[in-house]
C-alpha positions in Angstrom: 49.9 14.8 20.6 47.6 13.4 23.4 44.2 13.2 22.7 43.4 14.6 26.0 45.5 17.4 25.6 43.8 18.3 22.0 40.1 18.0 23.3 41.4 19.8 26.9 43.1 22.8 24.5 40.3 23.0 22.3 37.4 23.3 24.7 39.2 25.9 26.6 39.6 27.9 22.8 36.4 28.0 22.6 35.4 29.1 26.1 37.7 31.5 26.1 35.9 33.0 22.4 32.9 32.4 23.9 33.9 34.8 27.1 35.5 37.3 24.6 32.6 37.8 22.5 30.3 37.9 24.9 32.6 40.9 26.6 32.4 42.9 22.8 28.9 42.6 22.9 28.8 45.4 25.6 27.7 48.5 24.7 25.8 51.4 26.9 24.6 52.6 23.0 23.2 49.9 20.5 21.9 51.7 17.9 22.4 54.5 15.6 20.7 57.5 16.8 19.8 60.6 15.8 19.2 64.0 18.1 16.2 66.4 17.1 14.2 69.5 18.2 10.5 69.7 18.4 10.3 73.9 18.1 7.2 74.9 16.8 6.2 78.6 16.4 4.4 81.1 18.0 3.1 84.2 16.6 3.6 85.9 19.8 7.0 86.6 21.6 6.0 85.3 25.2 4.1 82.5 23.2 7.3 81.7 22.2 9.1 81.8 24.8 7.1 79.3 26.3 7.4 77.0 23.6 10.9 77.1 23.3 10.9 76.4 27.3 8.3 73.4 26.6 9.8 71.7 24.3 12.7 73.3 21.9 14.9 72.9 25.1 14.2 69.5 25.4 16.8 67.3 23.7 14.8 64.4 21.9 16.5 61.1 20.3 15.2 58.5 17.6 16.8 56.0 16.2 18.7 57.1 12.4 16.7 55.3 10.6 13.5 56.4 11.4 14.8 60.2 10.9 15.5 59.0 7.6 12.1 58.5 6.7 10.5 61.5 8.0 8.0 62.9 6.2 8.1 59.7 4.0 5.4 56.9 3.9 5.3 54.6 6.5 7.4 57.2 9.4 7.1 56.5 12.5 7.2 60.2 13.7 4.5 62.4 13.0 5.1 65.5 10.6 5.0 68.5 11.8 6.9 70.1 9.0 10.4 72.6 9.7 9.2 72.3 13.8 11.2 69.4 13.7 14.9 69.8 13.1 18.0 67.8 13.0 20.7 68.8 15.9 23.4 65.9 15.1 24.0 62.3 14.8 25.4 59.8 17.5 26.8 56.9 15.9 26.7 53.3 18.7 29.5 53.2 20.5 29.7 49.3 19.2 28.9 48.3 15.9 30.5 45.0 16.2 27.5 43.5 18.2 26.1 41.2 15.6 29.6 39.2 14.9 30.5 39.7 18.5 27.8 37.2 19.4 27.9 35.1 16.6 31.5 34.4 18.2 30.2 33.5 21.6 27.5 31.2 20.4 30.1 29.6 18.4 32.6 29.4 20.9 29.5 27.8 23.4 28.5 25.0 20.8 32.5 24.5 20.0 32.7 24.0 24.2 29.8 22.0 24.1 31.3 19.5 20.8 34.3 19.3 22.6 32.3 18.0 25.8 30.6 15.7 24.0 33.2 14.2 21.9 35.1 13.5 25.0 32.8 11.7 27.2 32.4 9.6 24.1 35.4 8.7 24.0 36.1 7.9 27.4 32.7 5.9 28.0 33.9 3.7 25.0 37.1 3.2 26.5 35.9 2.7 29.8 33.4 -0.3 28.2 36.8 -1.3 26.0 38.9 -1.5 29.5 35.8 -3.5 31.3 35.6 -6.1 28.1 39.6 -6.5 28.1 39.2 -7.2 32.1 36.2 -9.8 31.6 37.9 -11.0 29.1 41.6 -11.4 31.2 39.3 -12.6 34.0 37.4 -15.6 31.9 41.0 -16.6 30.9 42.8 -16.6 34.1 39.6 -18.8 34.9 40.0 -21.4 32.4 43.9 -21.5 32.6 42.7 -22.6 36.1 39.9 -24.8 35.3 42.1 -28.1 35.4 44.2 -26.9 39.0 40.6 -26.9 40.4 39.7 -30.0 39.2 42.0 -31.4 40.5 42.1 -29.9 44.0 38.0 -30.5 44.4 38.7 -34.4 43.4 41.6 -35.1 46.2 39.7 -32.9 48.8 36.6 -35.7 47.8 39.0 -38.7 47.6 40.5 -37.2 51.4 37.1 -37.1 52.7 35.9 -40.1 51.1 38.8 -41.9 52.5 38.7 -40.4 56.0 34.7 -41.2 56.0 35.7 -45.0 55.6 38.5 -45.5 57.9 36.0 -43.6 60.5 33.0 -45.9 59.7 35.8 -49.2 59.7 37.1 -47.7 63.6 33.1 -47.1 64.4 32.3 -50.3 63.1 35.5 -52.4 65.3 34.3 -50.7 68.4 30.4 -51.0 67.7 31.5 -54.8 67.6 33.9 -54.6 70.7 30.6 -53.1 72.7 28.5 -56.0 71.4 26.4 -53.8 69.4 26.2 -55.3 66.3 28.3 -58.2 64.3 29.3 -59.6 61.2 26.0 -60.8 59.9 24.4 -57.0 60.4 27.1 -55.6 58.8 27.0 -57.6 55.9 23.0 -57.2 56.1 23.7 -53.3 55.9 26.4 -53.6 52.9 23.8 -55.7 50.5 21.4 -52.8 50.7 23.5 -50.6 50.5 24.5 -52.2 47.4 20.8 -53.0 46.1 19.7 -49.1 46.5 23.1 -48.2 44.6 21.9 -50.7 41.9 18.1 -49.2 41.6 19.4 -45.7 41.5 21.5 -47.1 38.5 18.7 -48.6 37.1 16.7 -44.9 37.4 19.1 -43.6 35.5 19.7 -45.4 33.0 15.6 -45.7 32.6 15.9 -41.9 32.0 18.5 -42.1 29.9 16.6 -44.7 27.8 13.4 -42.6 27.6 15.5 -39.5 26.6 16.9 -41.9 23.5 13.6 -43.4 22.8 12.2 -39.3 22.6 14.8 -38.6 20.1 14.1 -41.8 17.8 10.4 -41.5 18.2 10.9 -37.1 16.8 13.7 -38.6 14.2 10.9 -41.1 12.7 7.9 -38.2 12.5 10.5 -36.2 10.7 11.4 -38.7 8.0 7.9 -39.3 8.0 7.2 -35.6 7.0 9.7 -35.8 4.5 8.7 -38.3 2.6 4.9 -36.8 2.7 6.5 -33.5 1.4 8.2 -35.5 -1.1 5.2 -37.0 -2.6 3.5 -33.6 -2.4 6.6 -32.3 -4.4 5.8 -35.1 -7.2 2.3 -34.2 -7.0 2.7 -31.0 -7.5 3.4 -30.4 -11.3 0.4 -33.0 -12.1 -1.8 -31.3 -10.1 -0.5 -27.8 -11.4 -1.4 -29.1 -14.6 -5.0 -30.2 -14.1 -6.0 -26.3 -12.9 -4.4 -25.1 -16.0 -6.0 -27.1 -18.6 -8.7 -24.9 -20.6 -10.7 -28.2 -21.2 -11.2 -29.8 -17.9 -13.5 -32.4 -18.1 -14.8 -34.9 -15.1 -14.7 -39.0 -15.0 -17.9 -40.2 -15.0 -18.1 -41.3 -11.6 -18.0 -37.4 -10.5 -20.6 -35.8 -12.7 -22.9 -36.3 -10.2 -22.3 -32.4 -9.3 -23.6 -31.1 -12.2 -26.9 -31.5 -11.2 -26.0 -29.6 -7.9 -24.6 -27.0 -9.8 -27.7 -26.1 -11.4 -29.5 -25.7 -8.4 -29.8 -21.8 -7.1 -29.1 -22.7 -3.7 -26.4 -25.7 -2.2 -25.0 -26.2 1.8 -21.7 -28.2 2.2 -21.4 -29.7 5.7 -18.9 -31.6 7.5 -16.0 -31.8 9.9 -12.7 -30.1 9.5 -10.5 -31.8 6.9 -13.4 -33.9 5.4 -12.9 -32.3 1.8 -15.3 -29.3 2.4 -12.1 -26.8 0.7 -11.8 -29.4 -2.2 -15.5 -29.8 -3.4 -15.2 -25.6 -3.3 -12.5 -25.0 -5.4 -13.9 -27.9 -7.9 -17.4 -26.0 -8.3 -15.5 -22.6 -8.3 -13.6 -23.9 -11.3 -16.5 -25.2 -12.9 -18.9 -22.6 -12.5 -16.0 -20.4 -13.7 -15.8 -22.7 -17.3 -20.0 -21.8 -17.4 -19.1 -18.1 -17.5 -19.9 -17.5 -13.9 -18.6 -14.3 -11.6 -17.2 -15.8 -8.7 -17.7 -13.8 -6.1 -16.1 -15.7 -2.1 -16.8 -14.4 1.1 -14.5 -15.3 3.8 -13.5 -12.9 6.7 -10.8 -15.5 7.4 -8.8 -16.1 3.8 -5.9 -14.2 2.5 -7.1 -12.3 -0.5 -3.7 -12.4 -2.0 -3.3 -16.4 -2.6 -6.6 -15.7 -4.8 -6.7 -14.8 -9.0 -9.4 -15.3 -10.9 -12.1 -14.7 -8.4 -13.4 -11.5 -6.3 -12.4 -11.6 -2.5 -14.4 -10.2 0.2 -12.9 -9.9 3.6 -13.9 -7.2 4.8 -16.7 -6.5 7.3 -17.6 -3.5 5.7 -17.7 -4.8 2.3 -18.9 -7.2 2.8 -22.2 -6.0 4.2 -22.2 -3.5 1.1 -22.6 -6.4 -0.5 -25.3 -8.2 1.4 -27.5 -5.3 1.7 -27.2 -4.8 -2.3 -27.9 -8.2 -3.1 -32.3 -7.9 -2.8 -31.9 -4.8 -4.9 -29.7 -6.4 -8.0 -32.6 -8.9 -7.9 -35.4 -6.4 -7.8 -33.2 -4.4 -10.7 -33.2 -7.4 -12.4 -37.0 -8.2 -12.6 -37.6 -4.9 -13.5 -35.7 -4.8 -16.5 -37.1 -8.3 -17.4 -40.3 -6.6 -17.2 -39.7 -3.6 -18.9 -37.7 -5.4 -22.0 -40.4 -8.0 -21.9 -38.5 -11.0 -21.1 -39.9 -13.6 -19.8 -38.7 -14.8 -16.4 -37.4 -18.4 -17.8 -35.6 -16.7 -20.6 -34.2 -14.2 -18.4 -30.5 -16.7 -17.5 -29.8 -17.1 -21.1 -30.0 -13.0 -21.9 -27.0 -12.7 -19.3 -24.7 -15.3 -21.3 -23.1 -12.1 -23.4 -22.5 -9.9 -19.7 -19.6 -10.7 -17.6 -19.1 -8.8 -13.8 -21.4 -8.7 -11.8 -24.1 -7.7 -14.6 -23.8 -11.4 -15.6 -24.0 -14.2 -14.1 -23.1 -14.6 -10.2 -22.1 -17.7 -8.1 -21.4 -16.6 -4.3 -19.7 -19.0 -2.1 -20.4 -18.1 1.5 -17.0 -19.7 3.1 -16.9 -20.4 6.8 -20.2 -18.8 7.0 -20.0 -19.8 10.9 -17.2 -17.1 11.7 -19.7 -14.3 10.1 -20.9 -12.1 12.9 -17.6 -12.8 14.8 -15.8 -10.9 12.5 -18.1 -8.1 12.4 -20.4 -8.8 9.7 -24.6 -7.5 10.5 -26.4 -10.7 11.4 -29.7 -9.0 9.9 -27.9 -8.3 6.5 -26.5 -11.8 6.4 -30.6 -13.1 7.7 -32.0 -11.1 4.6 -28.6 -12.5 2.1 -30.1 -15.7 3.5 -33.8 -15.2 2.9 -33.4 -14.4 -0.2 -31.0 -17.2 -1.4 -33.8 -19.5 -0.3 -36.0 -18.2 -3.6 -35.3 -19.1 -7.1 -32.6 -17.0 -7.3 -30.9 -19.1 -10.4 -33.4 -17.4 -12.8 -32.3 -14.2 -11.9 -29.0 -15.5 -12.7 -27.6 -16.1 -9.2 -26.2 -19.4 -7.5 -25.8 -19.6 -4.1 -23.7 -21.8 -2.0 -22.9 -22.3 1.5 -19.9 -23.9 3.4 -19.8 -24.5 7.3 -18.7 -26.7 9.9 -22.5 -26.4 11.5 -25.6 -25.4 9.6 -27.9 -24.7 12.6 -29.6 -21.5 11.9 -28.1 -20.1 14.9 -24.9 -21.1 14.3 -24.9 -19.0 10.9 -26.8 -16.2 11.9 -28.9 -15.5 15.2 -31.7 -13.6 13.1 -32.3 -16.4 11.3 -34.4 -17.1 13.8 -37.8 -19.3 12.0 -36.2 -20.2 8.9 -34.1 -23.7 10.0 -36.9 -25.6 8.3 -36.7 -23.9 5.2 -32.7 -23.9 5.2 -33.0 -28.0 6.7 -34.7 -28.6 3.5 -32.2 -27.3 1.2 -29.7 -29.6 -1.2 -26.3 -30.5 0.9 -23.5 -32.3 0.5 -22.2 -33.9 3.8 -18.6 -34.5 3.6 -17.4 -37.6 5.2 -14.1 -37.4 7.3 -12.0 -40.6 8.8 -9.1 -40.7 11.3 -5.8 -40.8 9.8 -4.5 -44.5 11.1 -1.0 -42.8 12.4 -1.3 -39.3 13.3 -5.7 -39.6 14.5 -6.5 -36.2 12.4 -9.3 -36.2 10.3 -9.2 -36.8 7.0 -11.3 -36.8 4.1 -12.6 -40.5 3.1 -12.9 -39.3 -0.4 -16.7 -39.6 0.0 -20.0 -37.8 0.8 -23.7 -38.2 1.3 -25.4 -36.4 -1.1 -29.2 -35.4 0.3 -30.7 -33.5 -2.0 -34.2 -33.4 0.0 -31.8 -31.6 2.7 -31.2 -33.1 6.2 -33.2 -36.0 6.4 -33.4 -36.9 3.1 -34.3 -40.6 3.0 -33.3 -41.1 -0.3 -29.5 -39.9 0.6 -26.6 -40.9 -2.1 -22.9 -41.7 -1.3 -21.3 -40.3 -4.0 -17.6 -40.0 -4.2 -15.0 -36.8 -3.9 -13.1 -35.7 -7.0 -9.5 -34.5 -5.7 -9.2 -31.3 -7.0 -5.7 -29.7 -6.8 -4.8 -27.3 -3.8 -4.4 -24.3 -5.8 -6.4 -20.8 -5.4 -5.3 -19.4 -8.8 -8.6 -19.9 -11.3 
């Protein structure tokens, strides 16, 4: 059977339920009700009387099942005892309401289904219909493509070939009128034929550039393979020097471990000068000393990190700051109350681990700071008191930034760029790569450890620790 004619037959079903219940919901009597008397009694017999005309004649109706629970708890009609009497009952006239309307609500949301399940199905054929003409359409266009062609080349060879035989008859009778001759004419032709040749040569130059693009992109991406390549090979040797329990230096790099026993350090230099490297190869050995690595960098991923504790957060991060004066203080105060003395105090803090032991901080891309959020006075006071002999207390300090100007750091640091100038630093030295002009790390540094204008500075080379994050 049609479709049509099943949706069609279906949603006039259900109309016509819908009309039919609502038609057996009439009624001109609901509910159940019950007729009573109010007669109360008078001891006189024109008392009476006047009663029974007040209110015994009066026909009075409740609903049944309220009557039923006179003179029970919770009845809605006061008791007046016997002065209240039954007279009879008057069942509803319908009592067929409640499924009468279910079917009419049924028979509306069956009308409505029906609605919608047709204009479903016709919008989807209507978009079916207009696909199957775009798509007839797009074929009667291509089985034309070749008659067009065709047509649109002799109509240009036509007007091609009428445009000559016009300029050959304007040319005779330009030369009949005296108006030009031979040598002008053959003048004309030749530049004519020069500018045909230069647009030539603009094409092809275009052409040439668009080839020489594509080689040029070709070599920078064999060029990127083969550095991934090495990287590849690089990769498990590198893996296997962060591993190793027993990592030892060459002698040539020791040089750090006098700047690891300092309480406070500044690393300096460009971007891709080896700052990132010299930090991982302190973390590491700090970490073999039994240190708590603690990094602060609003701009890392703390997920790429094990081993160490991630701040990234403003807020935690100036929890963490404004805590740091007080674990000092705590500390002197229980040196003083065990009776330790200050110089002995480091080596008590060899058998506690957390941050009840030993500490190194690394403030990364301390620049970036109060940018992100952090409180400039926090990180001024952090600072300030990182500038003391902190390392006694069994703290180390060190700080990494593109730019060490006090200002740069943190704008209340304001008097204090003398004191932080004087500091132990490491300036990383960067070079530009020969092929793509980045900078690079030369694998070298100035050591100062009188702080920026150390006379004395030290060019000291860079150990190349491997690229991993996991300590």
């Amino acid at each position: 059977m049609n479709r049509n004619i099943i949706e069609l037959v279906a949603a006039g079903f259900f109309g016509v339920s819908a009309i039919a219940g609502f038609a057996a919901t009439q009624t001109r009597q609901a509910y159940d009700l019950t007729q009573i008397q109010f007669c109360p009694v008078s001891k006189t017999e024109i008392g009476q009387l006047y009663l029974d005309r007040t209110y015994c004649n009066h026909p009075r109706y409740v609903l049944t099942e309220e009557w039923r629970r006179y003179g029970g708890y919770g009845s809605v009609i006061p008791y007046k005892g016997d002065a209240i009497q039954w007279v009879r009952d008057l069942p509803t006239d319908n009592p067929r309401q409640l499924e009468a309307n279910a079917i009419a609500v049924i028979g509306l949301w069956g009308v409505a289904g029906c609605l919608l399940v047709r204009s479903q199905r016709l919008k989807r054929r209507d978009y079916e219909l207009g696909e199957a003409e775009k798509t007839d359409g797009y074929a009667t266009w291509l089985s034309s493509v070749h008659r067009r062609e065709v047509k649109q080349h002799s109509a240009g060879l036509n007007t091609e070939r009428l445009k000559d035989g016009l300029t050959a008859l304007d040319t005779e009778e330009r030369k009949t009128l005296g108006l030009t001759d031979e040598e002008n004419e053959n003048a004309k032709a030749r530049i004519q034929f020069e500018d045909f040749i230069k647009f030539r040569a603009v094409n092809h130059s275009a052409q040439d550039k668009i080839i020489a693009e594509n080689l040029l992109a070709k070599a920078k991406a064999d060029k990127e393979r083969a550095k991934t390549e090495i990287l590849q090979v690089k990769e498990p040797e590198q893996a296997a020097i962060a591993a190793t329990s027993n990592f030892t230096l060459p002698d040539e790099f020791k040089w750090i471990y006098k700047l690891l026993k300092l309480p406070f350090r500044v690393l300096s230099g460009e971007q891709g000068s080896g700052k990132s490297t010299l930090e991982r190869l302190m973390i590491r050995l700090l970490k073999d000393e039994g240190y708590h690595i603690v990094v602060i960098n609003p701009e890392t991923n703390p997920a790429v990190w094990s081993g160490v504790e991630v701040l990234v957060e403003e807020q935690e991060i100036n929890t963490f700051m404004e805590a740091f004066p007080e674990s000092i203080r705590a500390r002197q105060r229980r040196a003083r109350e065990e009776k330790i003395d200050e110089d002995d105090f480091l080596d008590t803090l060899s058998d506690e681990c957390g941050l009840h032991g030993r500490v190194a901080i690394f403030l990364m891309e301390s620049n970036t700071y109060e940018v992100h959020g952090v409180n400039p006075d926090l990180l001024a006071a952090f600072l300030k008191q990182s500038l003391t002999n902190i390392r006694k207390w069994g703290y180390t300090v060190c700080m990494t930034a593109h730019s060490d100007n006090q200002t740069s750091v943190s704008s209340a640091l304001s008097g204090f760029s003398k004191l932080l100038d004087s500091q132990p630093r490491v300036d990383c030295i960067a070079v530009s790569h020969p092929e793509t002009n980045e900078a690079v790390s030369s694998g070298k540094a100035w050591l100062k450890m009188k702080g920026v204008k150390d006379p004395q500075a030290t060019e000291v080379p860079l150990y190349n620790y491997p690229k991993t994050k996991k300590f």
